[in-house]
N, C-alpha and C positions, 0 to 999 in steps of 0.2 A: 553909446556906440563904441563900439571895440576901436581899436588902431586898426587892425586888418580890413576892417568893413568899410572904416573913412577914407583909408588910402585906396581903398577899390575903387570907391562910387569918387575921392576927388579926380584919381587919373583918369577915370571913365567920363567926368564932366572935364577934362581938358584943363584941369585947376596948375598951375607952377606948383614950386616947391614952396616959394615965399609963400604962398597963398595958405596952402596946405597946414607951412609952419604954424602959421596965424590962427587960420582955424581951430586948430590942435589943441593950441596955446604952448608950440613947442618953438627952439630955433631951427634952425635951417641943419643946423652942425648935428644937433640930437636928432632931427628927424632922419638924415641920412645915414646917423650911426645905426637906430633902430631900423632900418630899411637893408643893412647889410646885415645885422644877425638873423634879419627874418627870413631874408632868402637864404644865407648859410644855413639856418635850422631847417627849411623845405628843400633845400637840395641832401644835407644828411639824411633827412625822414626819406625820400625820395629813393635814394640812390640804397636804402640798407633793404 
């Protein structure tokens, strides 16, 4: 499963971030670093 598809369907089932981490098998600190490049990258893709 992609990162984009897990983080979809975990924020769509209401999951935390701890949760999310876990699932992942990431920390909390990595998951919300990857979580800010990915919407910086869809708001560039977005906005050009």
């Amino acid at each position: 499963m992609s990162g984009a598809i897990a983080w979809g369907d975990a924020l769509l089932r209401g999951m935390t971030l701890d949760e999310i981490a876990e699932v992942m098998g990431l920390s909390v600190p990595t998951l919300k670093r990857d979580w800010r490049r990915a919407r910086a990258f869809l708001f560039d893709y977005l906005s050009a």
